[in-house]
C-alpha positions in Angstrom: -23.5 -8.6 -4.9 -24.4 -12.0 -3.9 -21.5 -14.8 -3.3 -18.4 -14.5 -3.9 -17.9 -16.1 -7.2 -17.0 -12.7 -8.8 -14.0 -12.4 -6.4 -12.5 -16.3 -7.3 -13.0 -15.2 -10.8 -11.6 -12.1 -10.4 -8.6 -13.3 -8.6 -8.0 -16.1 -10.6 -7.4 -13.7 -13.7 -5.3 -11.4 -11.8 -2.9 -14.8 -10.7 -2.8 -15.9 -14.1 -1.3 -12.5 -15.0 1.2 -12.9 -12.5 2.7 -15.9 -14.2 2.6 -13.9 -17.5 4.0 -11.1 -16.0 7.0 -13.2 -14.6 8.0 -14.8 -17.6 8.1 -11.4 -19.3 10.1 -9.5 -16.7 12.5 -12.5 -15.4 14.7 -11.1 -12.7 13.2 -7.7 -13.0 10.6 -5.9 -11.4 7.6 -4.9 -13.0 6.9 -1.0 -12.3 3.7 -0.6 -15.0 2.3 -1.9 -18.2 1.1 -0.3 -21.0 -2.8 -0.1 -21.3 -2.8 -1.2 -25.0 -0.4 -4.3 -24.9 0.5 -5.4 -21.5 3.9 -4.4 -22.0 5.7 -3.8 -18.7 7.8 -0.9 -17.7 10.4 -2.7 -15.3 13.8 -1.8 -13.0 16.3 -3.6 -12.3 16.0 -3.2 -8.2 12.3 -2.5 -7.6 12.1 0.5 -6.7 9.9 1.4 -4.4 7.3 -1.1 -5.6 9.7 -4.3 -5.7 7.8 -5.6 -2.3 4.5 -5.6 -4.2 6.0 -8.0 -6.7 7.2 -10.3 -4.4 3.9 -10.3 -2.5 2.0 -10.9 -5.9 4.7 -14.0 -6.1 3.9 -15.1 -2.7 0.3 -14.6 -3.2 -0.1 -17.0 -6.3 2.4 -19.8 -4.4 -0.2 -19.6 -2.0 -2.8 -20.2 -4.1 -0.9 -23.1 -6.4 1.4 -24.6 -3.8 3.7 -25.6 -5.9 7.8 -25.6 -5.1 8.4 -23.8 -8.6 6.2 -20.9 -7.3 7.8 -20.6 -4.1 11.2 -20.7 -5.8 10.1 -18.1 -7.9 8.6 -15.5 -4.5 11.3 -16.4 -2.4 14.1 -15.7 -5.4 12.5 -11.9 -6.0 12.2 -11.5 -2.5 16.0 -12.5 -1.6 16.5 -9.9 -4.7 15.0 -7.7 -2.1 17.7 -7.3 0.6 20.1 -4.4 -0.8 16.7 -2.1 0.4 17.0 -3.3 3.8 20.1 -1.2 4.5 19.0 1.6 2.4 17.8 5.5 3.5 14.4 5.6 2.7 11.1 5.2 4.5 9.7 3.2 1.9 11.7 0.3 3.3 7.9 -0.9 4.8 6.4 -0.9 1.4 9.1 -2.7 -0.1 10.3 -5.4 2.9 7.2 -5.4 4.8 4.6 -6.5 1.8 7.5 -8.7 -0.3 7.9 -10.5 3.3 4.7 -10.6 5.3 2.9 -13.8 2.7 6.1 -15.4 2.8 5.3 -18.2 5.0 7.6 -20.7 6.3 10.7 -19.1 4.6 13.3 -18.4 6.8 15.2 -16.1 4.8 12.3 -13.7 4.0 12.2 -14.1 7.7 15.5 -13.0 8.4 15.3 -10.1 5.7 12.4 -9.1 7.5 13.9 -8.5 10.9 17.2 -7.0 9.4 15.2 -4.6 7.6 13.2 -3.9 10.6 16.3 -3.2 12.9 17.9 -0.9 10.7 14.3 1.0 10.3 14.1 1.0 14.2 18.0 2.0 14.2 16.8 5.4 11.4 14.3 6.4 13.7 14.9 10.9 14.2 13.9 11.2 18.2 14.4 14.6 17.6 11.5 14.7 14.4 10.0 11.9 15.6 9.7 10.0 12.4 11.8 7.5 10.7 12.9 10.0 7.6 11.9 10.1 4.1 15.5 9.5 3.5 18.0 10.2 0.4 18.0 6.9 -1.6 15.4 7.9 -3.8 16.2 11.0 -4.2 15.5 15.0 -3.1 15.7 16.0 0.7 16.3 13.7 3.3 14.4 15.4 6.0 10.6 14.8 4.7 7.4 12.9 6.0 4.9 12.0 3.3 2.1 10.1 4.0 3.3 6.9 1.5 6.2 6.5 4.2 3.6 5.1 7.1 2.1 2.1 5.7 4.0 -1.1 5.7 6.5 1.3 8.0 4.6 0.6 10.7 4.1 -3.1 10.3 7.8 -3.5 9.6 8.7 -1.2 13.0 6.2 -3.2 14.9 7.4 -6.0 14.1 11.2 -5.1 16.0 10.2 -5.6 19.3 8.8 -3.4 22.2 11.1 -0.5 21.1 9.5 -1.6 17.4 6.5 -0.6 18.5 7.3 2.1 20.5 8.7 3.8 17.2 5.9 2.4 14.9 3.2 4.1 17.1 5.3 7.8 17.1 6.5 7.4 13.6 2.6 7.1 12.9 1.3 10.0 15.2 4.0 12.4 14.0 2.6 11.8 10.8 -0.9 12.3 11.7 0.1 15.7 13.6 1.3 17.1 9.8 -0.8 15.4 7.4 -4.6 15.3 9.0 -6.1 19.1 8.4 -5.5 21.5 11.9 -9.2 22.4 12.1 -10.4 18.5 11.5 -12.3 20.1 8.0 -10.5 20.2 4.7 -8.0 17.5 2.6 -4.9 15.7 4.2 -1.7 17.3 3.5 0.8 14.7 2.5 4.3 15.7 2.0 6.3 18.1 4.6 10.2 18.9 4.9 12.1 19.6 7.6 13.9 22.8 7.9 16.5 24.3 10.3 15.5 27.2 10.8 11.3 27.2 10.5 10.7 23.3 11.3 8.0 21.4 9.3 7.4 23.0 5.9 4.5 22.1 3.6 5.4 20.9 0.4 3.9 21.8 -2.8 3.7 18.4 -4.7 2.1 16.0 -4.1 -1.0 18.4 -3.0 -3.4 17.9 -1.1 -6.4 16.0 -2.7 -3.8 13.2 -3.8 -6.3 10.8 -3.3 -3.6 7.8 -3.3 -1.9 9.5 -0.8 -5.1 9.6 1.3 -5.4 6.0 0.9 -1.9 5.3 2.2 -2.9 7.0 5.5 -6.2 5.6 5.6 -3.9 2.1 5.5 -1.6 2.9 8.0 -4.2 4.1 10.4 -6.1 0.9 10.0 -2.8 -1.0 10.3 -2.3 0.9 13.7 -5.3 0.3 15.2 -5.1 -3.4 14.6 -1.4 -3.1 16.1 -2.4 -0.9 19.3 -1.5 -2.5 22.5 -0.4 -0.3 24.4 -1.0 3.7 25.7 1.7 4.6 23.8 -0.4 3.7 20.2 -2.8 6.4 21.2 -6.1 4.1 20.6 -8.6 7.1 20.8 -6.8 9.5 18.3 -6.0 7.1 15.8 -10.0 6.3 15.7 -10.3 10.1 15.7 -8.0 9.7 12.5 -9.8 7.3 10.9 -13.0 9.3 11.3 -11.5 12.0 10.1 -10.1 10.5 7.2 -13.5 8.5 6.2 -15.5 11.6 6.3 -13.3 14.5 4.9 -12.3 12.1 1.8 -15.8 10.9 1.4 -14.6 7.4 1.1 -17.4 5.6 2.4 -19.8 8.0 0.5 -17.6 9.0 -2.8 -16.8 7.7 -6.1 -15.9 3.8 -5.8 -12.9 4.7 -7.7 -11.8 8.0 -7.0 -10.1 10.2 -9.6 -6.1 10.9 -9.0 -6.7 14.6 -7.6 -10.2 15.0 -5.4 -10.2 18.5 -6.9 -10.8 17.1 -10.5 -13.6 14.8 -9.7 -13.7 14.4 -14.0 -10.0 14.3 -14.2 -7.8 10.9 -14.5 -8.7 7.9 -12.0 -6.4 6.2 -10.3 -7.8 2.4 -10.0 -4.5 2.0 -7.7 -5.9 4.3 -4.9 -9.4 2.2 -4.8 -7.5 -0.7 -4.1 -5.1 0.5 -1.3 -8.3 1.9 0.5 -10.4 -1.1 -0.4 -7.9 -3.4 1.8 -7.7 -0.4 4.7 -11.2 -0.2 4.7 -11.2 -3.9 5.1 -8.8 -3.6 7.8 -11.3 -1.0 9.6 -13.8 -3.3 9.6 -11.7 -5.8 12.0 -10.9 -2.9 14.1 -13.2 -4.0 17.9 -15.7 -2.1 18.5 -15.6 0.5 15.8 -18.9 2.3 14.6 -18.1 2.2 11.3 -16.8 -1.4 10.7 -20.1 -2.6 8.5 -19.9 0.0 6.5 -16.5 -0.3 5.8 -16.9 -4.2 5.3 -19.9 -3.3 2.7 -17.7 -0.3 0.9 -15.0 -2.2 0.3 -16.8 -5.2 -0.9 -18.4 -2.6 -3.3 -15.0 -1.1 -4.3 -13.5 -4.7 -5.2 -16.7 -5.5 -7.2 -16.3 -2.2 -8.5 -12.8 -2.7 -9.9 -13.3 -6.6 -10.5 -16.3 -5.5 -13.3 -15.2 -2.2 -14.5 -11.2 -2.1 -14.6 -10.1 -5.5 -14.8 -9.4 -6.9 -18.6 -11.0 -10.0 -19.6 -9.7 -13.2 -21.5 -10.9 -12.7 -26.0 -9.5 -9.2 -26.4 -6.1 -8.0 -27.7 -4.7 -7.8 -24.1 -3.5 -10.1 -21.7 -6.5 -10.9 -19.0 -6.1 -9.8 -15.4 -4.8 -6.0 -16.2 -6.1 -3.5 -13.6 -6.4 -0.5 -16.0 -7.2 3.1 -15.1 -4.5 3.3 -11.9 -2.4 6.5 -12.7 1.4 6.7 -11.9 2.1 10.5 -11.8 -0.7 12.9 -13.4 1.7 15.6 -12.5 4.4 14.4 -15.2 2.0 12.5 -17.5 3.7 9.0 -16.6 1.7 6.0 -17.0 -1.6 7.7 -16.6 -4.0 5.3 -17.6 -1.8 1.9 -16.5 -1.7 -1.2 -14.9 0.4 -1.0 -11.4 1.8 -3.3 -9.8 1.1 -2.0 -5.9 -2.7 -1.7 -8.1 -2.6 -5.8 -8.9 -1.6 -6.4 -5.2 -4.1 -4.8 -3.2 -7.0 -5.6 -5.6 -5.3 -9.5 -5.2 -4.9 -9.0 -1.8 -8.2 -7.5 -1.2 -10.2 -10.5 -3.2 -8.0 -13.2 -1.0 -9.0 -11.5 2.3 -12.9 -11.4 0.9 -12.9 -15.5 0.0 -11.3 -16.1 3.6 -8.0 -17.0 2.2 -5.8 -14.0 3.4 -5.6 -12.7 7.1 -5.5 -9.1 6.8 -3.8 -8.7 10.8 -0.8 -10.1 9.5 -0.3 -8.6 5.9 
């Protein structure tokens, strides 16, 4: 891999789409699209993955700066705020990425910090975790490992009693998800119970390799945050060690299948990218051992999806699809899919590579 001409290419393509995709969904939220057409799947609020539109919008204004673009980021964004109120932990995927490339806009601004008092204000002293919560359904009481990233930029940015929460809301995490005897895969999903405390859950499994790559994230995101004692700077390197070696990310497939345990089984294009950008993020981390060979590995992993998984303009589908990410194996949904969380970290991840993107502050 020499220059970066690739990347521009590649990110130019997966921009383009962005337009298409927006004239297709109008005031909806693209979920996933349909391997064969481009067709997207779409909801009416966003879901969990509404802040990964509006970062995809934000990330093309960027790159066009025109006031139609902007209009259009800051619009879905503002469509945004009825999440900022609600129970769930996911309120730092959805407000933290649809706000944190919104520059200059002072309401994305002021979203941001209502959403990030009210996830300071949901914060369990006695669990020590901002809950899973009830608004998307199932037990209220949970910790999986896809409620730490974006959580913990979102906390942080509340303040020194943000950060204070950001940095136990992280550990807490790490205490149930990294394996006891430092061997073995992360377990990402627990409930809280009354009677016997943390519970392991049954799905997702460990070997969820997306759900590896969320922790791998958040970690990263951590150790660019830590300021303080209370961040635990040692531990959280211990983490990412931990996590680098027992998930064979530096070392593994570029793109990993969805479950580790089925190395033939169905990829999930979705989870390269998330630990493409994390592994990026590892790389800034001062004085880490490992931050060349994160830089290289994710370089690899972007080329890697750029080359293999992105779709290309002549053929019978729209150009700048990441195929191959994989929604649910367990329920067969949009297995073999573009994502939308997929489009933004492989954008995201080519932006930071060509210098354009600051990964400290997304």
């Amino acid at each position: 891999m020499t220059g970066t001409r690739w990347a521009e290419e590649a990110l130019d393509l997966v921009l383009r789409r962005v337009g298409e995709t927006s004239e297709q969904v109008g005031d909806r939220f693209p979920l996933y699209a349909d391997p064969g057409d481009g067709r997207w799947t779409s909801t009416g609020r966003g879901s969990w993955t509404g802040g990964f539109w509006a970062g995809l919008l934000w990330l093309r204004a960027g790159r066009t700066g025109g006031d139609t673009d902007r209009a259009a980021a800051s619009a879905a964004t503002a469509r945004l705020a009825p999440w900022a109120g609600a129970d769930t932990a996911t309120r730092g995927l959805i407000l933290w990425y649809g706000t944190a490339l919104a520059t200059g806009d002072a309401a994305a601004q002021a979203l941001r910090e209502r959403a990030a008092k009210a996830a300071v204000g949901a914060f369990d002293t006695e669990l020590g975790v901002v809950p899973w919560g009830g608004a998307l359904g199932g037990a209220r009481l949970r910790a999986r490992s896809d409620g730490v990233p974006g959580l913990v930029h979102l906390l942080a940015s509340a303040g020194p009693e943000g950060r204070a929460v950001a940095a136990a809301h992280v550990h807490r995490h790490l205490d149930l998800c990294l394996p006891l005897e430092g061997t073995g895969r992360p377990r990402p999903a627990w409930r809280w119970d009354e009677t016997h405390g943390w519970l392991a859950e049954a799905d997702p499994a460990p070997g969820w390799t997306r759900g590896e790559a969320w922790l791998l994230l958040a970690v990263a995101d951590a150790l660019l945050l830590a300021d303080a004692p209370s961040w635990r700077t040692d531990r959280l390197t211990q983490a990412a060690e931990l996590l680098l070696s027992g998930c064979a990310m530096l070392v593994g497939p570029l793109v990993p299948s969805t479950d580790a345990h089925h190395a033939d089984g169905l990829l999930d294009t979705s989870a390269a990218a998330i630990t493409a950008v994390a592994l990026m993020k590892l790389a800034l981390a001062p004085g880490a051992a490992w931050s060349t060979a994160c830089g290289s590995r994710a370089e690899a992993v972007l080329h890697r999806l750029a080359h293999a998984h992105l779709t290309r303009p002549g053929g019978t589908r729209p150009a700048g699809m990441l195929l191959d990410g994989c929604y649910d194996a367990r329920s067969g949904t949009a297995v073999r899919h573009e994502l939308v969380w997929g489009d933004f970290f492989l954008a995201v991840g080519l932006a930071a590579l060509l210098g354009r993107v600051d990964l400290r502050c997304v």
